[in-house]
C-alpha positions, 0 to 999 in steps of 0.5 A: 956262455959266450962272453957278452961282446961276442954273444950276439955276433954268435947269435947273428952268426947262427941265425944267418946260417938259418937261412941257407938251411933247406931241411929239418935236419939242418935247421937243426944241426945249427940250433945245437950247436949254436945254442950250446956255445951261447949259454954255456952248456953241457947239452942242448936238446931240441923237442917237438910238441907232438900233440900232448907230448914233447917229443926229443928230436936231437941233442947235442951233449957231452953224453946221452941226454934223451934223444928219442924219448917222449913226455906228457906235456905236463911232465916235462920241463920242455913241455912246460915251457911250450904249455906256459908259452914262456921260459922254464928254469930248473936249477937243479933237476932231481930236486924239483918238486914237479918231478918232470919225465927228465928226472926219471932218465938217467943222464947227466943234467942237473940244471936245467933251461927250456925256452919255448919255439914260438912264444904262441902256439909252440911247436917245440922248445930248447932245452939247455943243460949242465952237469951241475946245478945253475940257475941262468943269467938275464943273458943266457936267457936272453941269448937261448930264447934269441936263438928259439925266436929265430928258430921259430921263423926258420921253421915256416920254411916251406919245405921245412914245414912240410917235413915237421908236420910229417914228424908231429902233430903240430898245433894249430889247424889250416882253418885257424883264424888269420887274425890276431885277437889282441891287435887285430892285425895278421897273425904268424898264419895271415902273414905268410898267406898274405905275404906269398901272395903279395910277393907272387904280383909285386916281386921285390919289397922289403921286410922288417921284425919289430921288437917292442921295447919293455913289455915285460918291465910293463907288465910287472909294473902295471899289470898285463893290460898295460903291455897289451895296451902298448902293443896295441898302440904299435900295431895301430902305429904300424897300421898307420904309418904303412900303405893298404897293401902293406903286410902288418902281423903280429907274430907273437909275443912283443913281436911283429913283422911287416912286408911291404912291397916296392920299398928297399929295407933302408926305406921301410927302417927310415918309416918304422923308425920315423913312427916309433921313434925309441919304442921299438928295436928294429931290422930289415932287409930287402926280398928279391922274390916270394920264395925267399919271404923266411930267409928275408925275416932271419936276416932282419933278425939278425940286423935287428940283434945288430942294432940293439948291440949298437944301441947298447954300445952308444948308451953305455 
């Protein structure tokens, strides 16, 4: 794993990378690499959800992992992951009692990590692996599922989009619903409609990825209801503290995006942060024009791991 100093300048390092990515093909050359350096592995491999299967697109490795090859959602570890919407670990491959697709390979990997691309609705997960048993630290995870996060964004590139949906089944379907249930405000789908739109009569804005903070630790205090209560309570807060025509979605997870049209990304973090206050990590970064909506999103990314790190420092 990259040591815990230089990790998230990795990470800032691969997800600006993203955005000079124009195709699938380099989207994903940043990926393996990238997600090998940061946890440490001796492979990373990246699988599509095609339909019910994960499907191995590429992978980077010290030797032939399974590039090529497709499993029942609910036999593969990568599957599992995108299934459950959450990280799957396995220490130890061969051992484990649900005898994923992986296992009946010949390969190399023992321990196994894959985390979901995009926490709703997964269109694909990042297998990392070792050659020996290993059961991942809080940062590897951390840092792997950082990497998947950013990923999921580079994916909404238009022309990247258009070729994944040429490779596989995506899920989902044009007429889904553009709302999010829980907080009802735009989903992933809502955003990007109402964001090209919004972009197309205004020009230039800002965007921002907001993080809420402690979620998790919420929900395994307090029971689920309590983190969807506090997510609920940032989307209202957002709602609040913006304009009318202002861009408010949630993109899964404890994650939400804004855009606002007009504003200059200092602007907009001098708003957020006016509003939600230590409750939230937050990036932003200006965009000069429609078409560059996603490649504004991956540099608030970046800006948002950049201020987390400083955060850190300062409270250490």
């Amino acid at each position: 794993m990259a040591e815990k100093g230089t990790g998230i300048d990795r990470l800032v390092r691969a997800i600006t990378d993203l955005t000079t990515a124009e195709d699938l093909a380099q989207v994903q050359a940043v990926v393996r690499s990238a997600g090998r350096e940061l946890v440490g592995s001796d492979g990373l491999a990246v699988a599509l959800r095609d339909a019910d299967e994960a499907y191995y697109l590429d992978e980077d490795a010290i030797a032939p992992l399974w590039r090529g090859a497709r499993f029942p959602l609910t036999q593969s570890v990568a599957g599992r992951a995108m299934l459950g919407q959450q990280h799957v670990v396995v220490p130890e491959l061969a051992a484990d009692p649900s005898r994923p697709g992986e296992a009946d390979q010949e390969s190399f990997a023992t321990g196994v990590l894959a985390v979901p691309v995009r926490t709703s609705d997964p269109v694909g997960a990042l297998t990392a692996c070792w050659a020996r048993p290993h059961t991942p630290t809080p940062e590897e995870l951390h840092l792997l599922q950082a990497l998947a996060d950013a990923t999921s964004v580079a994916l909404d590139k238009p022309a990247v989009s258009a070729e994944l949906g040429s490779l596989v089944a995506l899920p989902g379907h044009p007429l889904a619903p553009a709302t999010d249930d829980l907080t009802g405000v735009h989903n992933r789908r809502g955003f990007f409609d109402r964001a090209q739109e919004l972009q197309s009569e205004a020009g230039r804005g800002a965007v921002a990825l907001v993080e809420v903070v402690g979620v998790g630790a919420l929900n395994e205090r307090e029971g689920r209801e309590a983190g969807e209560e506090l997510l609920r309570t940032v989307a209202d807060r957002l709602t609040r503290c913006l304009r009318d025509d202002d861009v408010v979605a949630r993109l899964g997870g404890d994650d939400f995006a804004v855009l606002s049209t007009g504003l200059d990304a200092d602007r907009m973090r001098s708003r957020l942060l006016d509003r939600l206050g230590g409750v939230a990590h937050i990036g932003t970064a200006d965009v000069p024009g429609p078409d560059r909506i996603v490649d504004s999103l991956l540099l608030a990314d970046a800006a948002r791991h950049t201020a987390k790190r400083t955060r850190a420092e300062r409270s250490a």
